[in-house]
FIVEX-952594 format. One record per residue (C-alpha): x, z, y. Coordinates in steps of 0.25 Angstrom, whole numbers, padded with zeros to 4 digits, always signed. Last residue first. Layout:
# residues N
XZY/...
This chain:
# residues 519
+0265+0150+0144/+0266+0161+0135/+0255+0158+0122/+0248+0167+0116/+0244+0169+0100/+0239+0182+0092/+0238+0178+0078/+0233+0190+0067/+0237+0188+0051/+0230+0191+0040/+0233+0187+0026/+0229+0191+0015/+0238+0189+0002/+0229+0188-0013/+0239+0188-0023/+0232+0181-0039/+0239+0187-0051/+0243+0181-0065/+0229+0170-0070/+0218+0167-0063/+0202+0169-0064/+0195+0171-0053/+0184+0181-0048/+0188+0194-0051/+0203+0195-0046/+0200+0185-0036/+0189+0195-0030/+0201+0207-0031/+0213+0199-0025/+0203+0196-0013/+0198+0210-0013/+0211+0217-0012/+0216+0205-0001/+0204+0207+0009/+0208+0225+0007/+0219+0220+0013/+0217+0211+0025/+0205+0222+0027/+0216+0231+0032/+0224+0222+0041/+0212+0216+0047/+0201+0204+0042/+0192+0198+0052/+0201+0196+0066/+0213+0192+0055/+0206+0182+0048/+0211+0181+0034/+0223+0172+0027/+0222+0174+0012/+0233+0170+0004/+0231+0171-0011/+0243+0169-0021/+0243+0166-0036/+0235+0153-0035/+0248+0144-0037/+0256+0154-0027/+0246+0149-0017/+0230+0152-0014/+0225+0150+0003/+0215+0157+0009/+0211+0156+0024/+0203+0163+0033/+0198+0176+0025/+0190+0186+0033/+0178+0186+0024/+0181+0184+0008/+0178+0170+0002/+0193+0166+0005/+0200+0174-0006/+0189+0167-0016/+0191+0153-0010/+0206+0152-0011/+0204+0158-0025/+0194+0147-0030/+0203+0136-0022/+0215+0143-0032/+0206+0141-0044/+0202+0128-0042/+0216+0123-0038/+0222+0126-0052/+0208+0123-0060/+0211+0109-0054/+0226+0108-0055/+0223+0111-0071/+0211+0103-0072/+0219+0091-0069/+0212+0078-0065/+0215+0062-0065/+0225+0062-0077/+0214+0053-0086/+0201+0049-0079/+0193+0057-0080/+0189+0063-0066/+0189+0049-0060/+0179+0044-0072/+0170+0058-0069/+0170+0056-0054/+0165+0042-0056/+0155+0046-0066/+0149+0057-0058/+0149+0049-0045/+0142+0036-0053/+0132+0047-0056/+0128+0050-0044/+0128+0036-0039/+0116+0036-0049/+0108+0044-0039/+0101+0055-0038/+0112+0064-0046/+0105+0080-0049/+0116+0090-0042/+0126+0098-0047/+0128+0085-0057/+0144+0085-0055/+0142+0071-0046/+0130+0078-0041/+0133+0083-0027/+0142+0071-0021/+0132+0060-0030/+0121+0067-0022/+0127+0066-0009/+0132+0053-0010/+0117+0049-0015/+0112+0054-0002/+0121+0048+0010/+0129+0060+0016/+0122+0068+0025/+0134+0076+0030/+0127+0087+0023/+0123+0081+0011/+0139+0078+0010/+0143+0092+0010/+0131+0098+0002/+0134+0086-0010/+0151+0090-0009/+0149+0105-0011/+0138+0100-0022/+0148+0093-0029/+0158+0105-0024/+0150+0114-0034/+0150+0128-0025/+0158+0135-0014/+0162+0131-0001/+0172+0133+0009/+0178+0119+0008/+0173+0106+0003/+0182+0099-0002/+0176+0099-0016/+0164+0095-0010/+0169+0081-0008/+0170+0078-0024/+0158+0066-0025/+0161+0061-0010/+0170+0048-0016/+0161+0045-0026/+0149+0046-0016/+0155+0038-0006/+0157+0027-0017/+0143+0028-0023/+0138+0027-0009/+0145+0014-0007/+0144+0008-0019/+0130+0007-0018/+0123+0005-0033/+0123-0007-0041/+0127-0001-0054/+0143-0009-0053/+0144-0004-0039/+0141+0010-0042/+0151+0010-0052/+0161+0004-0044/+0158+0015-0030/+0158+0027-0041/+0171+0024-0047/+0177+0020-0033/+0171+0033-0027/+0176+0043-0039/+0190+0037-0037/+0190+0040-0020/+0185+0053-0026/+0196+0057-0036/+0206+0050-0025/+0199+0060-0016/+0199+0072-0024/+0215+0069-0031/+0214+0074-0044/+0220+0087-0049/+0207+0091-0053/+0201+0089-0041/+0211+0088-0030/+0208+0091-0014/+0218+0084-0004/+0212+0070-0004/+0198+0076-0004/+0200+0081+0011/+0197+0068+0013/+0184+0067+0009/+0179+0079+0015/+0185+0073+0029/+0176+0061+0028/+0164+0070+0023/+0165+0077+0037/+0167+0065+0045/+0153+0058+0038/+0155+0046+0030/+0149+0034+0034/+0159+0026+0027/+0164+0020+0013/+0174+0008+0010/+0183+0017+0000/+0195+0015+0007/+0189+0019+0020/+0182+0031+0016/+0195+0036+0009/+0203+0034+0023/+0194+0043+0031/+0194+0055+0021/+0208+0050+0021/+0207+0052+0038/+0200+0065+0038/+0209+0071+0028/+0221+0066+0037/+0214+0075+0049/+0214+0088+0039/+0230+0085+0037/+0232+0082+0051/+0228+0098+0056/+0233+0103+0043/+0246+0097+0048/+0243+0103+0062/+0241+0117+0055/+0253+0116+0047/+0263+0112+0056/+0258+0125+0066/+0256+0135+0055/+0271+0130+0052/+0277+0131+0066/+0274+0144+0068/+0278+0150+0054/+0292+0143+0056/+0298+0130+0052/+0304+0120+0063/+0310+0109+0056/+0301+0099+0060/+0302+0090+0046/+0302+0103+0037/+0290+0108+0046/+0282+0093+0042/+0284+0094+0028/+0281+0108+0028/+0267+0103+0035/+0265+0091+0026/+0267+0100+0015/+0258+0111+0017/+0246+0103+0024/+0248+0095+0008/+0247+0107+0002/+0235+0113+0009/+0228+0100+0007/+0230+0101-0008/+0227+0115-0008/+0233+0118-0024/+0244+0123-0015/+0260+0122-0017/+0270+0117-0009/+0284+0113-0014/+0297+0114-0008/+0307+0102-0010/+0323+0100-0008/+0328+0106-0019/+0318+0114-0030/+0323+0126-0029/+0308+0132-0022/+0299+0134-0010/+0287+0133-0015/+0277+0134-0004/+0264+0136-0007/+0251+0133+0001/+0242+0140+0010/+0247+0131+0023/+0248+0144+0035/+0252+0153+0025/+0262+0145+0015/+0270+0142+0029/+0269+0157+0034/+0275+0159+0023/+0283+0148+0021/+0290+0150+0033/+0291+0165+0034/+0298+0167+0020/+0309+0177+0025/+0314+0168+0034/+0310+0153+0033/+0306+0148+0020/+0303+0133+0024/+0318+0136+0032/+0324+0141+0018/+0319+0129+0013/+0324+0119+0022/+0337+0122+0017/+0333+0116+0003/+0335+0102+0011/+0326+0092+0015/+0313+0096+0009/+0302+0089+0003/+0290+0096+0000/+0282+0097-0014/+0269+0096-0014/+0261+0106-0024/+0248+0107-0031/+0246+0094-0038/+0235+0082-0037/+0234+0073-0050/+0230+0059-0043/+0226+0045-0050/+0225+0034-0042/+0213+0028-0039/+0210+0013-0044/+0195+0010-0046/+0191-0002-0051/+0194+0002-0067/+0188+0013-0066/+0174+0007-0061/+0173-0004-0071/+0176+0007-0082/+0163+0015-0076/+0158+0001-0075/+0159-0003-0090/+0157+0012-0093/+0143+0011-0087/+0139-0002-0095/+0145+0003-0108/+0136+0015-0107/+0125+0008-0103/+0125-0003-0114/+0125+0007-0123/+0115+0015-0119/+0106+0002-0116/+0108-0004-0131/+0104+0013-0134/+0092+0011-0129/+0089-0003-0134/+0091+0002-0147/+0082+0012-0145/+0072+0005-0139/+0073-0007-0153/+0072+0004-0160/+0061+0011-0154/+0053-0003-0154/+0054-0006-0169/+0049+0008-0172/+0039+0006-0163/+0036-0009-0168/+0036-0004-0182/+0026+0007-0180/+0016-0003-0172/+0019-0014-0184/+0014-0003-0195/+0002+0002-0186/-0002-0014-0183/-0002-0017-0197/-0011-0007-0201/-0021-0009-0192/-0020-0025-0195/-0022-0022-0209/-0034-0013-0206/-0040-0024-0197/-0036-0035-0206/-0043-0028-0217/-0035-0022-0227/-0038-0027-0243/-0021-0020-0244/-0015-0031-0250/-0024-0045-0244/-0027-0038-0231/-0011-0032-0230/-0005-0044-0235/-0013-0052-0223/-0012-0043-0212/+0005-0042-0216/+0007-0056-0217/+0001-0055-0201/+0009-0046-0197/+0023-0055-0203/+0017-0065-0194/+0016-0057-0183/+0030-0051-0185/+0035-0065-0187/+0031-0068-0173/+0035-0055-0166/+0049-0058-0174/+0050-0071-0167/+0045-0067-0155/+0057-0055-0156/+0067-0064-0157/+0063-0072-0147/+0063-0061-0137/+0076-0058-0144/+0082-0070-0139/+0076-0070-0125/+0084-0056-0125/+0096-0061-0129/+0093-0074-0120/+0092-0063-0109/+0103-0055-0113/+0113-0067-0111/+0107-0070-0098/+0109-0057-0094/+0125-0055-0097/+0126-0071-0092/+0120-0065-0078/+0130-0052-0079/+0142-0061-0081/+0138-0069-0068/+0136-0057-0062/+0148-0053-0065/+0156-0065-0062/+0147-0064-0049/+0152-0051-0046/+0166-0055-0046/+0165-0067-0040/+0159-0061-0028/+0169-0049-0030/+0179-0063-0027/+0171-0068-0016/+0171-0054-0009/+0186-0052-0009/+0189-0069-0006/+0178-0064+0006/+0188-0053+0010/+0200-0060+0007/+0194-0071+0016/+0188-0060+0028/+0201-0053+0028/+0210-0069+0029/+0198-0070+0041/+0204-0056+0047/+0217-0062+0046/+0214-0074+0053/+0207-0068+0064/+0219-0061+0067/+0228-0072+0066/+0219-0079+0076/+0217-0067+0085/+0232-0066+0086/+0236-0080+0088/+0225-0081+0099/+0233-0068+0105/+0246-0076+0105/+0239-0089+0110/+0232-0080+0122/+0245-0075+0124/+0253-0088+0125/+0242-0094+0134/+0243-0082+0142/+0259-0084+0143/+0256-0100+0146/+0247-0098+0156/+0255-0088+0163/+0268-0098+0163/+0258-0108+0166/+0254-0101+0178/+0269-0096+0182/+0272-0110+0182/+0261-0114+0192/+0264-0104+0201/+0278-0108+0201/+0274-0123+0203/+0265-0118+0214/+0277-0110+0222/+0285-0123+0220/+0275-0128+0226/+0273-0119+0237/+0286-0120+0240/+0286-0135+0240/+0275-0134+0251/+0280-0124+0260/+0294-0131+0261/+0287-0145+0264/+0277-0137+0275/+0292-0130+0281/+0297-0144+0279/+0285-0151+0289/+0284-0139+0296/+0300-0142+0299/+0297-0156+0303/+0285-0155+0312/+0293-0145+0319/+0306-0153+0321/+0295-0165+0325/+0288-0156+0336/+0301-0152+0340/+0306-0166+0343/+0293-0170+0350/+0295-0158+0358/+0308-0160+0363/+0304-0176+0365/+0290-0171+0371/+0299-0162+0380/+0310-0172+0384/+0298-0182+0387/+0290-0172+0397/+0304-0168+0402/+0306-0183+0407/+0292-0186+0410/+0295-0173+0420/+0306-0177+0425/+0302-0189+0429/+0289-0182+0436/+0300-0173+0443/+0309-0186+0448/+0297-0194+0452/+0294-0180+0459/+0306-0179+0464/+0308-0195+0469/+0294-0193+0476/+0298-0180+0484/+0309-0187+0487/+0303-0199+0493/
């Protein structure tokens, strides 16, 4: 009986733990249920409000790209309107030298159709005469055979010998008067376009001088262009060949050289030493060889410039930088390449109005004087000008309008001529050239190129207004003893070749560089 009540007892006591531990665990079951439950709700309203940050950023992206893509739009769209508002003046541009040609084409039409009812007038005219000179004929057949007892044969002989006479002389009247018509006519047809041609073309007119004046800030800053004993402007004067007056007039000192390029590498190089400060013979060959240095890369770029403001191009490098070496050449105390910028506007209208291309005649009224900047030759510089442009196979009728614009040559073409006349209008016109200045820097170029025609001489360079000669030689060809004997015969060739007035110093130059550098 025990062991039955025990293990009634155990098997109670077993329902009653198995109940506890699936209350317990009931319980836990639903504590966990519950806190997955909030944990999954956390989890879920963080990842919206994840997603609703997500989705702003987005839309903020969107807007900004939206933004920049409207600004860029903007841009494109004012920039296309701009190009069509060039393409309308353009075309307003065209329609209006449409209008233009028409008007004269309209007035050439009436011009024709007035000559052709003149001449359908004196056609008439003449059948009318033509008739009564038949009837007049024959009058004459039957006075003749009733006055002179002719027969008709004779009479008709006659009369054939007397009209034949009359019609030549009737005829070389009428072709002389014809011929000098056409004269007239001509000559007032090529003035009307010459004039045309003045009138269109607007350069300015340019007398070139000899000396720039520089601008100094004080008249102490004299004494330091000076420098001790005369070094500065020694050695300045030697490494630019130009003059410098150094003078009472306040706050100025004035440079000197017929050179135009030489002068204006002078100025803008004293120009630049005043700025610095520093002003010794070191410093200044240095200065001046680096503003030679941009001075020969600017001629490249007007040379540039020109072609572009005159429409041209295809023109070789080397051409290029002939041109714009012009702007520091004179001719005649005209400006070269304003002269020749004038001479290709005059040439360019004129060619226009005769139907011809107005690019070539432009190009060759701009090329017409380039052998005059050609240096290290001798002869006529239209034929200077022909050789250079032949060589850098220019088109033909340039070159023969470059060679025979001053008749050195025989003109092929009548562009040709249209360069003669241009550069004889823009020579002419009043206050355009000085023969003066022009004699001036002639003869100083003639004694540069004497003094440099003798073997050893590097450079040469003419001051003191044509009274002084410097020649630099090269020290490894020419020494000490020959430095003087060179002088002797340069005074002595200048003596018996040129023509100038008071005395001419001839100064040889020889000096010997040794350079190293401590390192």
């Amino acid at each position: 009986m025990e062991m039955i009540y025990l293990l009634a007892i155990a098997v109670a006591s077993s329902i009653i733990m198995f109940v506890l531990g699936w209350v317990v665990n009931s319980r836990i079951g639903k504590n966990t249920i519950g806190n997955a439950k909030e944990r999954a709700q956390n989890i879920v309203e963080d990842a919206e409000k994840e997603a609703k940050n997500i989705k702003r950023e987005k839309l903020i992206e969107v807007k900004d790209e939206w933004f920049k893509k409207k600004q860029e739009f903007d841009v494109e769209t004012n920039k296309r309107n701009q190009r069509l508002q060039h393409y309308e003046k353009q075309v307003k541009t065209k329609e209006e030298n449409l209008e233009k040609k028409l008007e004269l084409l309209t007035g050439r039409e009436k011009e024709a159709k007035r000559l052709e009812q003149d001449l359908q007038s004196k056609h008439e005219k003449l059948s009318n005469k033509t008739t009564e000179l038949e009837r007049l004929i024959a009058e004459q057949n039957i006075r003749l055979e009733k006055t002179a007892a002719l027969t008709a044969d004779e009479a008709k002989k006659m009369l054939m010998e007397n009209m034949l006479d009359k019609a030549k002389s009737d005829a070389s009247q009428a072709v002389k008067e014809i011929r000098d018509a056409a004269k007239v006519e001509a000559k007032k047809e090529s003035q009307k376009i010459i004039i045309q041609a003045i009138q269109r073309t607007a350069v300015d007119h340019s007398v070139e001088s000899t000396v720039s004046v520089v601008q100094i800030q004080s008249d102490e800053m004299k004494g330091r262009i000076i420098g001790r004993e005369g070094r500065n402007i020694r050695a300045f004067e030697a490494a630019t060949g130009v003059d410098v007056i150094v003078d009472d007039t306040p706050e100025a000192v004035i440079l000197s050289a017929f050179d135009q390029f030489r002068r204006e590498v002078a100025r803008l190089a004293l120009e630049r030493l005043i700025a610095d400060g520093r002003i010794h013979p070191a410093r200044i060959e240095e200065v001046v060889e680096k503003v030679r240095t941009e001075l020969e890369e600017e001629i490249m770029q007007e040379g540039e410039n020109t072609l572009i403001k005159l429409g041209l191009h295809g023109v070789k490098p080397e051409l290029v930088k002939h041109i714009g070496k012009m702007r520091y050449r004179s001719s005649y105390g005209q400006n070269l390449l304003q002269h020749s910028i004038e001479v290709a506007m005059l040439t360019s209208f004129m060619a226009t109005e005769f139907g011809f291309d107005p690019i070539l005649a432009k190009k060759s009224g701009l090329m017409h004087d380039i052998g005059k900047v050609v240096e290290g030759t001798d002869g006529p510089h239209a034929l200077i000008g022909y050789d250079l442009a032949k060589r850098y196979k220019e088109h033909p009728i340039v070159v023969n309008a470059i060679g025979s614009h001053h008749e050195d040559i025989e003109m092929e073409h009548p562009i040709s001529a249209l360069v003669q006349a241009a550069d004889a209008v823009s020579g002419a016109r009043p206050g355009a050239r000085r023969e003066p200045l022009e004699s001036y820097v002639k003869r100083l170029e003639n004694l540069e190129t004497l003094a440099k025609s003798f073997e050893g001489v590097a450079k040469t360079y003419a001051i003191q207004a044509g009274r002084e000669v410097r020649v630099v030689v090269e020290p490894d060809k020419v020494d000490d003893v020959f430095s003087d004997q060179l002088a002797f015969d340069i005074a002595q060739k200048i003596q018996e070749e040129m023509e100038y007035p008071g005395q001419i110093k001839v100064t040889v130059i020889r000096e010997v560089r040794k350079i190293s550098y401590a390192k």
